[in-house]
N, C-alpha and C positions, 0 to 999 in steps of 0.2 A: 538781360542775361539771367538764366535761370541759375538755382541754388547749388543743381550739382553739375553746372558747366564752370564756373563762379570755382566752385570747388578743386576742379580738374587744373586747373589753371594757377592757383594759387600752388597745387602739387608740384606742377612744372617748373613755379619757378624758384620753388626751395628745395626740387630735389638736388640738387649739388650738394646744398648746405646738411640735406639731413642724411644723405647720403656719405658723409665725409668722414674720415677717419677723427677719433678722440686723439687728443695730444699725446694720450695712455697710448695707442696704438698707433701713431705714426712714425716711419723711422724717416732717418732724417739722410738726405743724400749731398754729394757734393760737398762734404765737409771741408775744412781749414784740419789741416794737421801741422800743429807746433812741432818745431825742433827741437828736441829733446835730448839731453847729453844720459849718459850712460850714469847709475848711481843706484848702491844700495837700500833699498827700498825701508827695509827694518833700522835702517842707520838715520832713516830720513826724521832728524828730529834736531831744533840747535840746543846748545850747554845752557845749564841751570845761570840766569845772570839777572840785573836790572833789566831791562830795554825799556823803563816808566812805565813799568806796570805796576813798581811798587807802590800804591795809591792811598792804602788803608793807613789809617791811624794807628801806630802802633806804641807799648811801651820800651824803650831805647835801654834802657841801663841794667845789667843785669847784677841783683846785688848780691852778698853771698850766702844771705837767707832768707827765711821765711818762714811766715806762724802758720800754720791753718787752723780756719776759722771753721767751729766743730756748733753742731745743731744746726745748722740752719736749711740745709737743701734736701736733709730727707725728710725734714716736717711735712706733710700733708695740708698743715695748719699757717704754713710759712707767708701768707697770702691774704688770712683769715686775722680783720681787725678787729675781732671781737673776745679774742683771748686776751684773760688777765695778766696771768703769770708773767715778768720782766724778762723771761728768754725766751718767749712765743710768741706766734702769731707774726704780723705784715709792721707791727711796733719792732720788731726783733730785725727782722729781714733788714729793714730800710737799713737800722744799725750797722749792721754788717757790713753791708751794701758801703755803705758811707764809710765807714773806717778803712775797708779795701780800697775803695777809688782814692781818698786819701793817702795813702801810705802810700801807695804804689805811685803817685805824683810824687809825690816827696822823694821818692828811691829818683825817676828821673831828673828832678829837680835840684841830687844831691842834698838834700835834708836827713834821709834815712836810709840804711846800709841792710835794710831787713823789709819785705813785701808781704803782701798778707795775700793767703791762695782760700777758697770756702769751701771747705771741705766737702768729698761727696760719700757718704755712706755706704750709695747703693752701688759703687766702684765699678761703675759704665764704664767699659774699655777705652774710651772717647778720652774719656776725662784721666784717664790711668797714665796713660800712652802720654799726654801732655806736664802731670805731673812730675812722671819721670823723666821728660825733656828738660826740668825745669834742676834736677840729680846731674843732668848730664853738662850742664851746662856749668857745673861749678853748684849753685844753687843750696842749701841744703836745710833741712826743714828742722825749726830751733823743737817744735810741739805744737801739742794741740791745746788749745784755748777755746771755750767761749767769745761770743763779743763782750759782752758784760766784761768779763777778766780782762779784755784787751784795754778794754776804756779806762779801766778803774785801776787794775792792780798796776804794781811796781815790778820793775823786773832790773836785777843788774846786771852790766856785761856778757856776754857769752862769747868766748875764743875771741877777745877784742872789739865785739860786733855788740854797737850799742842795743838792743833788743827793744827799750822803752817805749812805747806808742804814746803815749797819754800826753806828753810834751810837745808832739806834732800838732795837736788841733788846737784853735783860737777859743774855741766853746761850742757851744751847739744852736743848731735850729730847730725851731720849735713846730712839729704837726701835728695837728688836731684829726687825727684818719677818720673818728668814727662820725665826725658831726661834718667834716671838709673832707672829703676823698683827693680833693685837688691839690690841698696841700701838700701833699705826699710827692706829685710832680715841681711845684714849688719849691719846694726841701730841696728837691735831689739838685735844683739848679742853683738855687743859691748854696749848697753845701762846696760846691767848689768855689763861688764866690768869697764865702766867709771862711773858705778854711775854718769849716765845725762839723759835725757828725750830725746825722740827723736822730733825734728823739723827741718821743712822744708825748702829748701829755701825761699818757699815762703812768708813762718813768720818771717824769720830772723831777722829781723831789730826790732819788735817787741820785742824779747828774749833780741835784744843784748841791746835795751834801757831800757830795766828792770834790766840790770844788770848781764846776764846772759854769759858764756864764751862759744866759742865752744870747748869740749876736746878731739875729733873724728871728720874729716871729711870722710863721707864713702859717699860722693858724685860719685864718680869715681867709687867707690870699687866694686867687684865681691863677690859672695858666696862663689867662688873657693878661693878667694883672705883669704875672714874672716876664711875660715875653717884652711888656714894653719897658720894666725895669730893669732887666738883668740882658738884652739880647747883647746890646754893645762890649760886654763885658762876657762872652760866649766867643768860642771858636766855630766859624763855620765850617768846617773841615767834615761834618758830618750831623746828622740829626738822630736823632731817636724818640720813637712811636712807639707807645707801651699804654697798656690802659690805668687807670686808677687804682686798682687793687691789686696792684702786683709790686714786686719790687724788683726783680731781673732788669737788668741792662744798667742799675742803677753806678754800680761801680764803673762803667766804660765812661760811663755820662761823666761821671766827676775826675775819676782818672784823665779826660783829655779835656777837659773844661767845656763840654758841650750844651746844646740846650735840648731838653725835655717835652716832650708836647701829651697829653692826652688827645682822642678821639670826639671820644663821647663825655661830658659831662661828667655823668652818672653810670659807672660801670655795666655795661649790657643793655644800655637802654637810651637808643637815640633819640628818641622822641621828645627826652627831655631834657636838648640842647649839645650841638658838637663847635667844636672849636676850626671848623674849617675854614674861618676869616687868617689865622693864624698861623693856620698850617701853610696854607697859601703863600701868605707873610714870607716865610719860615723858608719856604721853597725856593722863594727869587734872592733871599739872602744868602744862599748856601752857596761852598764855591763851585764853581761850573763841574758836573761830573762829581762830586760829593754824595756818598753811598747816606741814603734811608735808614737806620736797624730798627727791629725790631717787628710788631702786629698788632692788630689791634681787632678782637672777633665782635659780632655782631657789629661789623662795619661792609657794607660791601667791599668787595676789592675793586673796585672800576670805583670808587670814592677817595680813595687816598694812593692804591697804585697807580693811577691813572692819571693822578693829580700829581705826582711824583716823575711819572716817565716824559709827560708832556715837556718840563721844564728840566730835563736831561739826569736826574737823579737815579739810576738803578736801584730798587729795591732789595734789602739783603732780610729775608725771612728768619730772625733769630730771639722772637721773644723768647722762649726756653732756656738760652745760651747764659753758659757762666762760667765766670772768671778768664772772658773774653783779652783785658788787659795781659794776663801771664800764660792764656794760650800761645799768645800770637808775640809775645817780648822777643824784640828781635828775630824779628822773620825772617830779613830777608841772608842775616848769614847763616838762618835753620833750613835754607832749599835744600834738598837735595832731586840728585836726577833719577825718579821714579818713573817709570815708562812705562803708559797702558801699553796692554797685548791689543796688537793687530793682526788683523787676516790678513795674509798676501795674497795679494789679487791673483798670483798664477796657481793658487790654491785651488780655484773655484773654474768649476765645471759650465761654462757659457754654451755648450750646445745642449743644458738638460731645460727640460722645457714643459712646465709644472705653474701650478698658480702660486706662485712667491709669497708669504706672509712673515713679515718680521714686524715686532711688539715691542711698546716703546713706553717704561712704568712715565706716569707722570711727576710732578713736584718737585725733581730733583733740586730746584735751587733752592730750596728751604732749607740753610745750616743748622739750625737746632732738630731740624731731623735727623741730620747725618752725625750730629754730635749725640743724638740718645739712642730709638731705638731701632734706626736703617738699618745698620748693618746686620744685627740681630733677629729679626723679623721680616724683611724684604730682602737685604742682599742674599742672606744665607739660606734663601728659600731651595728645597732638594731639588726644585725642576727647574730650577735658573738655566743650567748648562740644556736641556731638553728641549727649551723654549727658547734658548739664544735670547733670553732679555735682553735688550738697551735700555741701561739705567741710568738716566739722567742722574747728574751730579753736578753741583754749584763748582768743581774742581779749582778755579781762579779763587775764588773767595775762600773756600775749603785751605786752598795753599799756603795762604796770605795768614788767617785766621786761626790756623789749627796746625803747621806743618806736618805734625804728624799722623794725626787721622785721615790727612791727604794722602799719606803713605801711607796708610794700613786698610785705604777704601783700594789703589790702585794696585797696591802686595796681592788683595783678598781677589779680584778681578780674575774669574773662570775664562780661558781662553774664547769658548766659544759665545761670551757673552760681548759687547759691546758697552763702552763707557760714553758717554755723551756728556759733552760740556751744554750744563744749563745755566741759567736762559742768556747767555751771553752776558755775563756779566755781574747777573744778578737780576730778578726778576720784573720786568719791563717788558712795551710794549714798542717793537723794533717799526714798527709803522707811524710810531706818534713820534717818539724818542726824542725830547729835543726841539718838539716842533714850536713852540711858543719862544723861544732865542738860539742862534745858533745850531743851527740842526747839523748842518753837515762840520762843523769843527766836532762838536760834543760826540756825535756817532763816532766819527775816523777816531777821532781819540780812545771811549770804549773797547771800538773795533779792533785797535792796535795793541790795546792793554790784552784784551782775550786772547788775540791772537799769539801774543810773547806767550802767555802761559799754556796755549795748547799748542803751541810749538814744542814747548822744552820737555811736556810732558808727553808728546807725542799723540796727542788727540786727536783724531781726524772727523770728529762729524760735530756740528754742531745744531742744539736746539734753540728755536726760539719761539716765543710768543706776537699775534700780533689783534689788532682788534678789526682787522679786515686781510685777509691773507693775503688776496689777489691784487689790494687796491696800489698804487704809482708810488703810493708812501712807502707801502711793504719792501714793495722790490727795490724801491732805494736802498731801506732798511739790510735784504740780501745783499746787495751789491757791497757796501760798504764792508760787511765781512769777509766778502768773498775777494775784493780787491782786497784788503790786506791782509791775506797768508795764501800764500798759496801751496798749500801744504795741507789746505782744508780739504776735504774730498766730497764733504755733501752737508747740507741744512737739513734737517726735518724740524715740521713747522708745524703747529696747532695753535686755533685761533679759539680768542677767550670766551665769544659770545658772535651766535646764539648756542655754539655745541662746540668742542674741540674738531668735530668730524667736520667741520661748516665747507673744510676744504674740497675735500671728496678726490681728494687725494690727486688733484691737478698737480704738475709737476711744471715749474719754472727754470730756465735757463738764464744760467751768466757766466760770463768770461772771466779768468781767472787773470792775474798778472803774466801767467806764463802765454796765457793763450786756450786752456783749455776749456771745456764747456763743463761747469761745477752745477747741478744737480738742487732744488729746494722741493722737495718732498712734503707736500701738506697731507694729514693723515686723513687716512680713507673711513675709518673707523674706529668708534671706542669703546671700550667695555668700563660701561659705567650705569651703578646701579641709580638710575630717577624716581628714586622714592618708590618704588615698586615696580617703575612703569619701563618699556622699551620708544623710543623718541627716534623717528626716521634713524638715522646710523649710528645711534649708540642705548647701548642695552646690554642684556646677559651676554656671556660667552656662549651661549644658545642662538642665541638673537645674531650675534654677529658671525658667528659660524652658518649662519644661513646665507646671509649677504658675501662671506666669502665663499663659499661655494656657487656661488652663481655666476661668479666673475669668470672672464674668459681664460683660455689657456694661454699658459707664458704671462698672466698676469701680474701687477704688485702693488700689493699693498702693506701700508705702512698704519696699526693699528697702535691708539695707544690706550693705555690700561690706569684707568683712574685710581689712585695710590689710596682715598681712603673707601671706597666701594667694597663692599661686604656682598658674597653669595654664597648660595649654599650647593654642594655636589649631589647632584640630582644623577651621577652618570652618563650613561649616550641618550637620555633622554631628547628625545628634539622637542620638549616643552620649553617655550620662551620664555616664562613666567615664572616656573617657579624655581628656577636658582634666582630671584630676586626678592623672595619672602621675608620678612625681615626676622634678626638673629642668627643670619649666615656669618660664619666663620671661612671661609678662603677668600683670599683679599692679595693682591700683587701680583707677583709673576705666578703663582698657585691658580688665580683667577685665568690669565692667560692659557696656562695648561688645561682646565678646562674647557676650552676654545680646541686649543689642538689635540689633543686627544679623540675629537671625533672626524679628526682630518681623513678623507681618502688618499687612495696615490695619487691622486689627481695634484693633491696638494703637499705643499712644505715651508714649512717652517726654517726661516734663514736667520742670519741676524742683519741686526741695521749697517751695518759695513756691506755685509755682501748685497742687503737691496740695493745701497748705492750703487757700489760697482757694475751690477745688473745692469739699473735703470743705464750707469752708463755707457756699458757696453751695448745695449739694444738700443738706443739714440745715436747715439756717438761712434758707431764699432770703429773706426779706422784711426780716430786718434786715440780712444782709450784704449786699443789693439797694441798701436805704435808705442805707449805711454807703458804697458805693461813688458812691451817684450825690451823695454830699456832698462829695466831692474837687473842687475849684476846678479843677485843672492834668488 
């Protein structure tokens, strides 16, 4: 057989296959249409309550006051163990740190009538909005103090309310930061064992002239060392991940008696030894469904989230986060019924027939973003409402964590933009999730927590991560959220490696409890700056404004917009390149608007609500037809 008969024949008998329509472009005939009762579409949400979603660790007691604790969060140096002075520096911090987790145990424990908050200088609305929850709730704030003051001086009565601190602690434990970095994790874990405050050698003589004992030396000590000392004596209810020279998270750690882990050894540098035997440990000890906090950088993330998601733990992004215990002090009677804006689907125009593009920022589940500077810098970007952003938002964790910065992300919510619950949960891989014990309990369970809170708050799309989109794990993964709520109306999905875009924007179907066919949108493309470079479908808003204009008509795509990528506005230029130069300034939804802004009529810009609905109606038209003309309002 010769080379181009050979040829001819191999044509014939893949033409069917390459002749065939993409998933993108087939519509689907013969459908199932559910039976569908009559109901207000905007109503469609249930009441603020339990349904075991309440998960997190919180503090219970609310007492009738509190100190704040003054220098420490606008230090620069807060971090930095190499300052002398007795109020400075990562010797200062820890102080704090430990006196707050303290007290605040003691308030739920009934020991103390008075909570310590750490004050924030630079008065983030984040942190304003929770303080003042803390006025409203009865609360009231005796002054501002140093920690030094808190340790050392005397105080009497105030309005009946013992105010005293210094009587609450056993003595102190001893860290050595500048010569043991690890002691500093040590400290924080045995500070709630020993009921003591953590100090440094540096201040020692100070402590010990006030009277104070050491009842822990963990100068010497390893992480490896405390985990096998101190785990039994640790509540598994949750873990936290921080690296050595920090002190954040140190107060939740001791406030709920948890255990501590570093990463890396040696701050920034893994080369010279990580604690991953421990972490591991650490993982299978934890109770089933028990949230991660915290980060740890120059670690990959497929290193410890991955290690995390395997054995059913959601990740919660909050090294930045502070004074997490009287954020979140009794959360669950701070809900209130705050309701994202929805488009209703009899809004939207189904015979206009245009290339679809709706933009989706990334990282939403990171809470110490949305506690600093999201809403300032990204939410309140001037082309939010232009661009119809969907802005992922950790909303479950955010609720729990913050009630109120939950309410002033869902308040601030531009009609035309889209709120997306991220990543279910909390940051995890919805294809692994679980899969080393228990997969399908720990999912359904997840699943049903997220799904209570984007029910009450009226959420309807939600985001997730996976580490292979398309593969049997995934769509279990879809399935399970999609079976419990159905009140969900669509997934949008990007996958972590090799590129967010890896999906190419295939779209998967699943059945709903009701019956109907729910929509998982894997993103077609992203804008996202690679070091200078454009990489198959993610690149400049140049780069991907090319790829979108080439798509067919009536098409959709679901683009997302890498939160920290930096470019520069080059205008309608069609150079790929150089919005990627480095020292660009537009970054978020800004970056997406220069993407649309060189749109034709060809093209439009929608938001992530109406691609769904699209997608559903060009798939599905007879039951998502049926499904819409049953809305009463």
């Amino acid at each position: 057989m010769t080379k181009n008969l050979l040829v001819f024949f191999i044509c014939i008998i893949l033409l069917p296959c390459c002749g065939r329509k993409t998933p993108e472009e087939q519509p689907v005939t013969n459908e199932d249409v559910p039976d569908v009762s009559p109901a207000a579409y905007m109503s469609l949400y249930d009441p603020v309550a339990d349904a075991g979603q309440y998960t997190l660790p919180k503090m219970n007691v609310v007492p009738p006051k509190y100190w704040s604790c003054v220098d420490v969060l606008e230090a620069s140096s807060r971090n930095d163990p190499d300052r002398s002075a007795h109020g400075e520096g990562l010797q200062y911090h820890l102080l704090c740190q430990s006196i707050a987790g303290l007290v605040n145990a003691a308030v739920d424990e009934g020991r103390s009538q008075i909570a310590v908050w750490l004050y924030d200088h630079g008065h983030r609305d984040s942190y304003e909005l929770s303080k003042k929850a803390l006025d409203n709730l009865g609360m009231k704030e005796q002054g501002l103090q140093t920690g030094l003051e808190l340790a050392l001086n005397d105080y009497n009565d105030a309005d009946g309310v013992k105010i005293q601190l210094k009587g609450l602690f056993d003595g102190y434990v001893l860290t050595d930061l500048k010569n043991n970095p690890e002691s500093n994790l040590v400290a924080t874990v045995a500070s709630h064992v020993y009921n003591s405050i953590i100090v440094d050698v540096r201040d020692r003589d100070l402590f010990d002239k006030a009277g104070y004992k050491m009842t822990y030396d963990a100068r010497t000590k390893s992480t490896a060392e405390a985990w096998y000392e101190f785990k039994d004596r640790c509540s598994n209810a949750a873990l936290v991940v921080m690296p050595v020279l920090t002190g954040e998270l140190r107060q939740f750690v001791i406030k709920n008696k948890l255990f501590a882990l570093n990463i890396n050894k040696v701050a920034d540098n893994p080369s010279q030894g990580q604690n991953l035997d421990i972490f591991e440990e650490a993982l299978s000890w934890l109770a089933p469904g028990a949230r991660a906090y915290g980060w740890e950088g120059n670690v990959a993330e497929d290193v410890f989230v991955n290690r995390a998601s395997l054995t059913g733990h959601p990740w919660v992004p909050a090294d930045w986060y502070y004074n997490l215990p009287l954020t979140s002090i009794n959360y669950g009677a701070r809900q209130k019924q705050t309701l994202v804006k929805v488009q209703h689907p009899k809004n939207i125009d189904f015979n206009k027939k245009k290339r679809f593009v709706a933009y989706w920022l990334t990282d939403g589940d990171n809470v110490q973003w949305m506690m600093n500077d999201f809403v300032r810098n990204y939410y309140s970007d001037k082309h939010s409402a232009e661009v119809k952003m969907g802005y992922g938002v950790a909303l479950h964790n955010l609720s729990l964590m913050a009630p109120e910065q939950h309410k002033n992300i869902i308040d601030a919510q531009l009609q035309e933009c889209t709120l997306i619950e991220a990543l279910g949960g909390g940051y995890l891989y919805a294809d692994n999730f679980g899969q080393y014990d228990m997969r399908s309990d720990r999912l359904a369970k997840l699943a049903s927590d997220v799904a209570a809170s984007m029910r009450q708050h009226r959420v309807k799309i939600l985001g997730l991560m996976c580490r292979d989109v398309g593969s049997a794990a995934a769509k279990d993964g879809y399935r399970a959220f999609i079976e419990a709520n159905d009140q969900l109306e669509g997934i949008v999905v990007v996958q972590y490696s090799p590129m967010y875009a890896s999906g190419e924007g295939e779209i998967f179907w699943f059945k709903n409890s009701a019956g109907f066919q729910i929509p998982v949108v894997t993103v077609k493309y992203t804008i996202w700056n690679h070091e200078g470079n454009n990489v198959s479908r993610q690149g400049s808003p140049a780069f991907v404004f090319g790829k979108l204009k080439s798509e067919a008509e009536n098409s959709y795509s679901l683009v997302s917009v890498h939160a920290w990528s930096r470019f520069h506005d080059i205008g309608n230029s069609g150079d790929v390149t150089a919005e990627l130069a480095n020292g660009g300034n537009v970054y978020g939804t800004s970056a997406a608007w220069l993407c649309s802004r060189r749109f034709d009529t060809s093209m439009e810009t929608i938001s992530v609500q109406e691609l769904i609905w699209r997608i559903r109606m060009k798939f599905y038209p007879q039951q998502t037809t049926a499904l819409i003309e049953s809305y009463t309002d």
